[in-house]
PLY file of the C-alpha trace (Angstrom):
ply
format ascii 1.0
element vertex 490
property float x
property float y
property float z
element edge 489
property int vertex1
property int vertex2
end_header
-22.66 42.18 341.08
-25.17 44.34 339.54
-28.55 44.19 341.60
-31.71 44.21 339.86
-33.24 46.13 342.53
-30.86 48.94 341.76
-31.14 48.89 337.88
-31.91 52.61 336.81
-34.89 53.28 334.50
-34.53 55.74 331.63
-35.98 59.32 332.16
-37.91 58.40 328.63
-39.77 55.18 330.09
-41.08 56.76 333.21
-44.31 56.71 331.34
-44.50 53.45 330.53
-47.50 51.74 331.70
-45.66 48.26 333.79
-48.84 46.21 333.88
-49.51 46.84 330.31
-45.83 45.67 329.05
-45.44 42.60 331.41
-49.20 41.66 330.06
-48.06 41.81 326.30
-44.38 40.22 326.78
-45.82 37.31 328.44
-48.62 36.96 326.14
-45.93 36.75 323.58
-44.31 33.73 325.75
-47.44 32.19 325.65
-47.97 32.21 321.80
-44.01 31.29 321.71
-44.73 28.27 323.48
-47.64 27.41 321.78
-45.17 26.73 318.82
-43.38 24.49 320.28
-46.19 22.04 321.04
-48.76 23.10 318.13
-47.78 19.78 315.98
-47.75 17.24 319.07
-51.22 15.84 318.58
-49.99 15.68 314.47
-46.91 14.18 315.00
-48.61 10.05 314.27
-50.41 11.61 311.35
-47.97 13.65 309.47
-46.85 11.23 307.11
-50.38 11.17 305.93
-51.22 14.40 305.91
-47.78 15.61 303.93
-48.06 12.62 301.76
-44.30 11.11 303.42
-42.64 8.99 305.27
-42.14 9.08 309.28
-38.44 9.96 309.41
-39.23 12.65 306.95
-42.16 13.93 308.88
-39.94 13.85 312.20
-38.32 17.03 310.54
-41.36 18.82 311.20
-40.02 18.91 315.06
-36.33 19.09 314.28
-36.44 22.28 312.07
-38.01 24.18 314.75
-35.40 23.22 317.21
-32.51 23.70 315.09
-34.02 27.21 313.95
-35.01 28.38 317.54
-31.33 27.41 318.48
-29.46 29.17 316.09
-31.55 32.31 316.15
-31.92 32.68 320.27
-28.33 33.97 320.42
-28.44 36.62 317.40
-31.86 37.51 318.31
-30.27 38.85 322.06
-26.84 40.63 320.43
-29.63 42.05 318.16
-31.83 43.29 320.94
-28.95 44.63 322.64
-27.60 47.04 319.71
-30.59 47.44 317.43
-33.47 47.77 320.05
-35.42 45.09 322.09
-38.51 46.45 320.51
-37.10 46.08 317.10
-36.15 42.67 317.42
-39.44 41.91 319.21
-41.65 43.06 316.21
-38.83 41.72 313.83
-38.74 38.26 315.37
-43.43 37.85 315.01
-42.27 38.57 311.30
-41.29 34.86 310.83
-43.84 33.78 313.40
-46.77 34.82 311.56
-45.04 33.49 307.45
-44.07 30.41 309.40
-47.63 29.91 310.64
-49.27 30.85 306.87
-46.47 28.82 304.71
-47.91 25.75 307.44
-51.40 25.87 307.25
-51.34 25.95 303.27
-48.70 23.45 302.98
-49.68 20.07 301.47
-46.34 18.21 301.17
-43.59 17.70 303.72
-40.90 20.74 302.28
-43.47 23.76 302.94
-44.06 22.31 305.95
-40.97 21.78 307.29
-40.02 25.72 305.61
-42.90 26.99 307.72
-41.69 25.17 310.98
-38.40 26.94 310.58
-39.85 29.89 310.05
-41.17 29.47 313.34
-38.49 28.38 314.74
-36.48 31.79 313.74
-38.64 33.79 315.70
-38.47 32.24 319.36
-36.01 35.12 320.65
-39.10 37.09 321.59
-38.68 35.45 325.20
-35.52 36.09 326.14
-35.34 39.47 324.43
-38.26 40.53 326.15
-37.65 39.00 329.51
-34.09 41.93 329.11
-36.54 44.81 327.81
-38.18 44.39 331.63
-34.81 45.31 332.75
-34.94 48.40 330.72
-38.29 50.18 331.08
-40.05 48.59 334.49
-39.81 50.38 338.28
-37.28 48.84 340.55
-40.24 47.36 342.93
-41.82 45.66 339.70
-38.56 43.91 338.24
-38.25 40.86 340.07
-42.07 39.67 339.78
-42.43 39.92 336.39
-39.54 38.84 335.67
-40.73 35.20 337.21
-44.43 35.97 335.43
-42.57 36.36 331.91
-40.54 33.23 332.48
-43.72 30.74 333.70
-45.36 31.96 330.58
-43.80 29.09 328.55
-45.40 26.80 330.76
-48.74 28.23 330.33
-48.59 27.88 326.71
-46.93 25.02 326.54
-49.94 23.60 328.80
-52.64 25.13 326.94
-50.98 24.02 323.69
-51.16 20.38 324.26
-55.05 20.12 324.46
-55.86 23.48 322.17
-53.67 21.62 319.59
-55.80 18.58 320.40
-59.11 19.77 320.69
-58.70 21.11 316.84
-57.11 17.92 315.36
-59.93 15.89 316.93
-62.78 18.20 315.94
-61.53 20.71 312.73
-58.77 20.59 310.10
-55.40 20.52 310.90
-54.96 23.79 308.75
-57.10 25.84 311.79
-54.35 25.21 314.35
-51.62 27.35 312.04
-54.55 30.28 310.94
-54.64 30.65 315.07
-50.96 30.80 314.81
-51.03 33.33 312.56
-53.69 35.39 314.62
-52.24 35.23 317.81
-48.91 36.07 316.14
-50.36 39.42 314.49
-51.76 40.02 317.72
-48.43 39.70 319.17
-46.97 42.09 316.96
-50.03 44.37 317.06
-49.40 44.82 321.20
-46.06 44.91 321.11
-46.09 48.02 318.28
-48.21 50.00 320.25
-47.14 49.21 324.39
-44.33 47.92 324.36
-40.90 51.08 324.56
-37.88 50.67 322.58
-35.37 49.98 325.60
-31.95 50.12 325.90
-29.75 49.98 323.26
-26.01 49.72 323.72
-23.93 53.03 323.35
-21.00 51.40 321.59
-22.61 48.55 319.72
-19.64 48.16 316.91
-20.17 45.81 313.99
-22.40 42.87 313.93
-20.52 39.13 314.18
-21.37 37.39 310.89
-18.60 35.34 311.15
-19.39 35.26 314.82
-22.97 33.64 313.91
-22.64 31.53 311.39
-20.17 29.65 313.35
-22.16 29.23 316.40
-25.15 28.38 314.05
-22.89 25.83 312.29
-21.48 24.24 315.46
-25.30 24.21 316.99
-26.85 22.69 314.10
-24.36 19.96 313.84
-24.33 19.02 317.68
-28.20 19.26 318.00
-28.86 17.28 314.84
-26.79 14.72 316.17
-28.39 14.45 319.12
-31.83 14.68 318.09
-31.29 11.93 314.77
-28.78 10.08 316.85
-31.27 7.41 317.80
-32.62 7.25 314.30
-29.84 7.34 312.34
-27.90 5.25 314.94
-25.27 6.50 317.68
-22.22 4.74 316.72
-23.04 5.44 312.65
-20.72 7.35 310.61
-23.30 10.43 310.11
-23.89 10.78 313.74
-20.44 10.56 314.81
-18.82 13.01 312.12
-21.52 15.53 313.21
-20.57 15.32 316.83
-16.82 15.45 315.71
-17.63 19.17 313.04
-19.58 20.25 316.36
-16.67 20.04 318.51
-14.45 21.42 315.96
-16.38 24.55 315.04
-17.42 25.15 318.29
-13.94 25.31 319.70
-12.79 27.63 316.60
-15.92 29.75 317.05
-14.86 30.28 320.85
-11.27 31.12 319.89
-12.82 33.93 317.46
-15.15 35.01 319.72
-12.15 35.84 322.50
-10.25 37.55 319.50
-12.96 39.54 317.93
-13.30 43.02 319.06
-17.63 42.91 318.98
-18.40 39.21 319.86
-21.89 37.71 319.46
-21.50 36.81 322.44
-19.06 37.79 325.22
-17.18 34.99 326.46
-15.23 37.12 329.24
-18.82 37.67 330.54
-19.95 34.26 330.36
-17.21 33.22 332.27
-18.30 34.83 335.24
-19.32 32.39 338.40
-22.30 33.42 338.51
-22.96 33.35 334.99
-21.26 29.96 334.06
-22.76 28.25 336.79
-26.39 29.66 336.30
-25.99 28.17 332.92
-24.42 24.94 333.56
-27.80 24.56 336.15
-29.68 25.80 333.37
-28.68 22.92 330.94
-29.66 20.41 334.02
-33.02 22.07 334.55
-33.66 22.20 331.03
-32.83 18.08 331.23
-35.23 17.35 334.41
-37.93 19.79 332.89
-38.57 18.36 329.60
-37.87 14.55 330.89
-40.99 14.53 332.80
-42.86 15.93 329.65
-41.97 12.75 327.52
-42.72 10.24 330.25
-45.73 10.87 331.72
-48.25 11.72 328.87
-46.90 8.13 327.52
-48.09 6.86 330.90
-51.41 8.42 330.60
-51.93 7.31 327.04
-50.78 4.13 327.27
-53.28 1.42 327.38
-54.61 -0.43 330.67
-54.09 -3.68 329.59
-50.24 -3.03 329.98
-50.71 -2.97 333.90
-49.50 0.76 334.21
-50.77 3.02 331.24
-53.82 4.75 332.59
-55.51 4.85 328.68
-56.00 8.24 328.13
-56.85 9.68 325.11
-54.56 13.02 323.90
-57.16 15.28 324.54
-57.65 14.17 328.09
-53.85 13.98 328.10
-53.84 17.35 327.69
-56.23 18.46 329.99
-54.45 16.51 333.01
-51.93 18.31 332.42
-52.69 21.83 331.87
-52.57 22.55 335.83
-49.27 22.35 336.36
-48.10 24.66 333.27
-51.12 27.21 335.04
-49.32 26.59 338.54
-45.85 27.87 336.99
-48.02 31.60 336.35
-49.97 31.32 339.30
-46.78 30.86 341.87
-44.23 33.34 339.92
-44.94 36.13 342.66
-44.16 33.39 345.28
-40.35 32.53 343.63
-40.28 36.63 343.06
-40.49 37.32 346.95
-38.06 34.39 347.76
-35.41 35.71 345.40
-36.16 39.56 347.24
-35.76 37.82 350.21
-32.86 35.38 349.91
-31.96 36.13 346.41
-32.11 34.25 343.13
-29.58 31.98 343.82
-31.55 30.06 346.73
-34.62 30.16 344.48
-32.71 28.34 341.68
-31.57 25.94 344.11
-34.85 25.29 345.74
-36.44 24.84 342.70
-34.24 22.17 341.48
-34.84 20.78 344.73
-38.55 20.68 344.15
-38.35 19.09 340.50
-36.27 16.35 342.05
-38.55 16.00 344.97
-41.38 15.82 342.31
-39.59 13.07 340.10
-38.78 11.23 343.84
-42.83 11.13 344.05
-43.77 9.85 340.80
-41.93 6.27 341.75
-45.20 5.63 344.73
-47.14 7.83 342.56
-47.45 6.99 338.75
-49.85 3.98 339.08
-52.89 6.90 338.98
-54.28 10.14 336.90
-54.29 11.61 339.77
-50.88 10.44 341.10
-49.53 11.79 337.89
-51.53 15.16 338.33
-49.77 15.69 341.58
-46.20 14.73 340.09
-46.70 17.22 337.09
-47.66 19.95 339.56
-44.85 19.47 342.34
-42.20 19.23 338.95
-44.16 22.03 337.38
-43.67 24.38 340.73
-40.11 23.54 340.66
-39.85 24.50 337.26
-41.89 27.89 337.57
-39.15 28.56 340.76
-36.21 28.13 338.86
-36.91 29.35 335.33
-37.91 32.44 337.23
-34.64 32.91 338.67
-32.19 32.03 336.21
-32.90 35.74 333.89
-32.65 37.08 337.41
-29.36 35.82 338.04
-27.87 36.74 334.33
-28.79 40.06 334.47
-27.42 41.21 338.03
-24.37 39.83 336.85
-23.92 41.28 333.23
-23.65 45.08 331.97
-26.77 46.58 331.59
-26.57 47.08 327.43
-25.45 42.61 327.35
-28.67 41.83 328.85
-30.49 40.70 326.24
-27.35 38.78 324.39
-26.63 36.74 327.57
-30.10 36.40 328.44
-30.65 34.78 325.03
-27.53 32.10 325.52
-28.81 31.52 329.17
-32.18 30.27 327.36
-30.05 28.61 324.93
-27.89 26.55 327.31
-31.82 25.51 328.68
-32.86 24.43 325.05
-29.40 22.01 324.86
-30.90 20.57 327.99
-34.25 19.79 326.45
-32.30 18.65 323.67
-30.09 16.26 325.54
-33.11 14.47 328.06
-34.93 14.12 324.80
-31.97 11.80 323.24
-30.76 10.37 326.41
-34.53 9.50 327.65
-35.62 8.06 324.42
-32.71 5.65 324.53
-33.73 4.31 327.89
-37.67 3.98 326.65
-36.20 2.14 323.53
-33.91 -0.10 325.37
-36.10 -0.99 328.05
-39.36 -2.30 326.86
-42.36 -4.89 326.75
-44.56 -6.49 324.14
-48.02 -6.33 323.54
-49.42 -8.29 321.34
-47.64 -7.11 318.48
-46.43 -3.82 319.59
-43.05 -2.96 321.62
-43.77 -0.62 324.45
-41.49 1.06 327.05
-41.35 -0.89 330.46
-42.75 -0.23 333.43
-39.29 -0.27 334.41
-37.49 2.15 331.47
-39.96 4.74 332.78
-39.08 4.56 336.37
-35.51 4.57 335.28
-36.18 7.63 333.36
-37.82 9.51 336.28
-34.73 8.32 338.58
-32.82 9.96 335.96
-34.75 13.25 336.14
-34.80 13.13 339.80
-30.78 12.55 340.32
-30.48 15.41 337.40
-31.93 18.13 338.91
-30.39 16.92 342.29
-27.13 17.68 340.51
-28.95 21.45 339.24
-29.54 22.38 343.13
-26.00 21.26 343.68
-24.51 23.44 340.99
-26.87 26.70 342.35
-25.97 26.51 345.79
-21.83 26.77 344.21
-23.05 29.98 342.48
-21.41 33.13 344.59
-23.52 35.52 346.79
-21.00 37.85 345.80
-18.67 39.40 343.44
-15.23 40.98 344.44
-15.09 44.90 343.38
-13.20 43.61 339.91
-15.86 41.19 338.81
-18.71 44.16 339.87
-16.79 46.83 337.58
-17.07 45.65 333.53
-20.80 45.02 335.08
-21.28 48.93 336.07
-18.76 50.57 333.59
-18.46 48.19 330.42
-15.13 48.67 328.93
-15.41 50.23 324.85
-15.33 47.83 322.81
-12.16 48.91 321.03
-10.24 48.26 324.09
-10.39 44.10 323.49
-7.94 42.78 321.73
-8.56 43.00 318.00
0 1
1 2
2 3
3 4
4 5
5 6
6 7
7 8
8 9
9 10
10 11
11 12
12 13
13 14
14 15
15 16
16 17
17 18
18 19
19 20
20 21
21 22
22 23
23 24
24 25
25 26
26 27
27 28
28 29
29 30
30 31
31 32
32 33
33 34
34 35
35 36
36 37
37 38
38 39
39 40
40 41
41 42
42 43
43 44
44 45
45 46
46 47
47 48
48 49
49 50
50 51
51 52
52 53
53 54
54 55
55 56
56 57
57 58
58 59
59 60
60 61
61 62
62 63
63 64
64 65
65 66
66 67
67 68
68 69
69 70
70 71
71 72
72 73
73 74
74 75
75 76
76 77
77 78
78 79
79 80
80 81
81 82
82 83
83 84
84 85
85 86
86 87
87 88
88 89
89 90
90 91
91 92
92 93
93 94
94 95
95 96
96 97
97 98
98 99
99 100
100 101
101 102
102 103
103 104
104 105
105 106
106 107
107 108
108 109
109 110
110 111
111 112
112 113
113 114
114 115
115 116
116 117
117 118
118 119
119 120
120 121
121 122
122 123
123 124
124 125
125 126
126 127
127 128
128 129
129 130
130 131
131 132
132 133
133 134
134 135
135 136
136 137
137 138
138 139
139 140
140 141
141 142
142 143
143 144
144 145
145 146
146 147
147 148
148 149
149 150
150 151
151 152
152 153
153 154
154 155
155 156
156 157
157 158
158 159
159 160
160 161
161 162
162 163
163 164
164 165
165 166
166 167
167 168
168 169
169 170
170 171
171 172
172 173
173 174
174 175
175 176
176 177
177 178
178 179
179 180
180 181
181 182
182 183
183 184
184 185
185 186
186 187
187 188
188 189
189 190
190 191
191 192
192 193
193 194
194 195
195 196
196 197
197 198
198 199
199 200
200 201
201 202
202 203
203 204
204 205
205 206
206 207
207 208
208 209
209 210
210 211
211 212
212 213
213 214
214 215
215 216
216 217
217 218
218 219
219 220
220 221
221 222
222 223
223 224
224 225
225 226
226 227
227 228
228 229
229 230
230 231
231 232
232 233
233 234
234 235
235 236
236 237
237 238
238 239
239 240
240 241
241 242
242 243
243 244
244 245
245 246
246 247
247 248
248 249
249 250
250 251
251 252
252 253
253 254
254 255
255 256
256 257
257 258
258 259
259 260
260 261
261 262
262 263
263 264
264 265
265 266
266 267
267 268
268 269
269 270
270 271
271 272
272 273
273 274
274 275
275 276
276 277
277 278
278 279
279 280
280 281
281 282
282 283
283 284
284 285
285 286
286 287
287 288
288 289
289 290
290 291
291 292
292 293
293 294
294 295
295 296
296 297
297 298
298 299
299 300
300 301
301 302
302 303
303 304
304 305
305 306
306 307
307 308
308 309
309 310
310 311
311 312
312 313
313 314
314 315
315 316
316 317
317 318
318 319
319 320
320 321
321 322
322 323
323 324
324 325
325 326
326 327
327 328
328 329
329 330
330 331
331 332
332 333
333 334
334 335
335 336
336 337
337 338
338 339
339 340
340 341
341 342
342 343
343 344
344 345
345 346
346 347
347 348
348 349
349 350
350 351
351 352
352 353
353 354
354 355
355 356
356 357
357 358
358 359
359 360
360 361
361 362
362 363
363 364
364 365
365 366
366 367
367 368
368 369
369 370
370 371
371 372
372 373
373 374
374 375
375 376
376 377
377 378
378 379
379 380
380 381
381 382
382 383
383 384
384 385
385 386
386 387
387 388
388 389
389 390
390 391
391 392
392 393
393 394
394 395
395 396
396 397
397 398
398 399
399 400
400 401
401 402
402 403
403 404
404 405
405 406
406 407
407 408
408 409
409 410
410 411
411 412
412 413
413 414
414 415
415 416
416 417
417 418
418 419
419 420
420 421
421 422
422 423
423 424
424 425
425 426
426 427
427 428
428 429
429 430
430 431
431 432
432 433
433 434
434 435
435 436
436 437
437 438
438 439
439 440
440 441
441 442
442 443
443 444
444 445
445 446
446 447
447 448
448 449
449 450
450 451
451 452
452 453
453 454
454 455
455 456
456 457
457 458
458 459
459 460
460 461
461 462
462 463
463 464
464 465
465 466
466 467
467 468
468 469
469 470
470 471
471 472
472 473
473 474
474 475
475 476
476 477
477 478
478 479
479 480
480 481
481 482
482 483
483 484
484 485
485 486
486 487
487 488
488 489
């Protein structure tokens, strides 16, 4: 296996400036993840504002998602053969017309345009987590590393009661100007601090074919399970998408192992280390988000149910902002447990944590400050293993694949988002209570939902502690001498 710690620097980054790079990439994580959660405090008045209906307005979320998947993956083969830097500065491009087409839109279509816009440019994270590997010292790799990787926390937390804080108090418009800004700034830093990296020496052609299958197959499997509730599970729509995902998927794979320059490089994937580290990734990515939809419904919910604490969203979002700031402020810790025992036990401790976290909510969800602790111990766990998952990818892939199987590593995390989002939602919806007039999710359906977070990420630590310590001397080779790419099999 390839060790981090080893990883040569080019004579032509020696002067880079480490402190300065890992400041701007995770920056750029942070205004990332700020997309994702910009519209959250919106999402009950969209059909008002665009002048439509809710399932229409519920494409406002799904566009991003489905845009963010299908660019991820071409974003890293990108990075890998045009230039990390390129692709960074290309991928603010639709970050920053995403954010403009948004704030002026004033029906549904622009909107939803603008969200996909957005959406396309969400490769700057695992592209630039790979550029570390490229231009930083040995000694600084694995910490910042970790520090890029909590930065979606940290914007994710600060989005919630930012995005709040203007909806309350200013027009809706200001939250996608800020966008904008924070975007150009992106691009601004990134222009002038931030070296070109490694580029691959043998890059061949790019995989059209290659990526508008996977896009195809992605599209079809995460539409279906993000409409799947709406639309209905056992309808004919939802169905026939899961059956074209399967189908395109599998023919996409079968090109991909035929191709001579793959999108991405299934013989690679396939590695232990690298299949497992994603199959934990999809589980973390499942525990992670789960306790995201449950507990701000807790804290919003109102007191006269006999467990919703009545929170408004802006005091939502300020309960829980700490534990997205504890992922940032306890990277260096998972850093010096994967120097000292390696990535894989900080994967698996991590997943330990989230599960002990979800384990805690069950005595501990009947208080703010119950939840504040649950957020923070799941949070940690999060920060631990999010941290160690690019860590494990890229000791275990050649040096010019980093950024393409970096990329489908954060992919296979998004399916997992994906998937608790549609399998929690069904429990909420099928376990629930009246008040009044209004149906609410149980007491129950959310304790269920946190037993199913906890007994998922149970499974994640499971999985890590499967992934080898070591490779044999033919698994280490393709990893220190890639083969040319004309040798595969045309």
């Amino acid at each position: 296996m390839t060790d981090l710690r080893e990883t040569p620097v080019d004579r032509a980054q020696t002067d880079v400036r480490p402190g300065g790079v890992v400041g701007v990439l995770a920056f750029a994580g942070i205004v990332a993840a700020l997309m994702q959660t910009l519209v959250v405090p919106l999402i009950g008045d969209l059909p008002r504002l665009l002048h439509t209906g809710a399932d229409d307005a519920s494409w406002v979320i799904t566009a991003t998602l489905l845009a963010a998947a299908v660019a991820t993956p071409v974003a890293g083969r990108l990075g890998d053969t045009l230039g990390k830097r390129t692709v960074l500065l290309a991928s603010t491009v639709p970050l920053i017309a995403g954010s403009v087409v948004c704030a002026l839109a004033d029906s549904v279509v622009p909107m939803i345009v603008g969200r996909g816009l957005q959406g396309l440019g969400m490769g700057v994270v695992p592209v630039g987590i790979s550029l570390l590997r490229d231009v930083l010292p040995p000694e600084r790799l694995g910490g910042s590393i970790a520090l890029m990787s909590a930065s979606m926390g940290v914007g994710g937390a600060l989005g919630l009661p930012f995005s709040a804080a203007v909806a309350e108090h200013a027009s809706w418009r200001v939250l996608f100007w800020v966008a904008a800004g924070l975007s150009a700034a992106v691009a601004v830093l990134v222009h002038r601090l931030v070296p070109a990296g490694r580029r691959h020496p043998n890059p061949g052609r790019f995989d059209l074919p290659g990526a508008l299958g996977l896009g195809a197959g992605l599209v079809s499997l995460l539409l279906a399970v993000s409409k799947g509730a709406t639309w209905g599970w056992g309808s004919a729509t939802t169905l026939g998408l899961f059956a074209a995902a399967a189908v395109v998927l599998l023919a996409w794979g079968l090109w991909e192992l035929r191709t001579r320059d793959p999108l991405v490089d299934l013989r690679v994937t396939a590695r232990p280390v690298v299949l497992l580290t994603n199959l934990a990734s999809v589980l973390v990515g499942f525990s992670m988000y789960a306790q995201s939809l449950v507990v701000p419904q807790l804290l919003q919910l109102p007191e006269a149910t006999g467990y919703g604490l009545g929170r408004s969203m802006m005091e939502m979002g300020l309960w829980m902002a700490p534990a997205g700031l504890a992922m940032m402020a306890l990277a260096p810790l998972g850093a010096k447990l994967s120097a000292a025992r390696g990535p894989k036990v900080t994967l698996s401790v991590g997943a330990l944590v989230i599960s002990a976290g979800y384990a805690s909510s069950l005595a501990l969800m009947g208080s703010t400050w119950g939840l504040l602790v649950v957020t923070l111990i799941c949070n940690t766990g999060v920060g631990l293993a999010y941290g160690a998952m690019p860590a494990l990818i890229m000791g275990s892939v050649p040096a010019e694949e980093t950024a393409s199987a970096n990329s489908f590593n954060t992919l296979m995390r998004s399916i997992g988002t994906s998937v608790s989002a549609a399998v929690i939602g069904v429990v909420l919806a099928q376990m629930t209570t009246t008040l009044g007039a209004h149906t609410l999710p149980s007491e129950d359906g959310f304790r269920a939902a946190l037993l199913i977070g906890a007994g998922v990420a149970l499974l994640a630590a499971l999985i890590a502690a499967l992934i080898p310590a070591r490779h044999t001397p033919a698994d280490d080779a393709p990893a220190e001498a890639p083969a040319p790419r004309t040798a595969r099999a045309a």
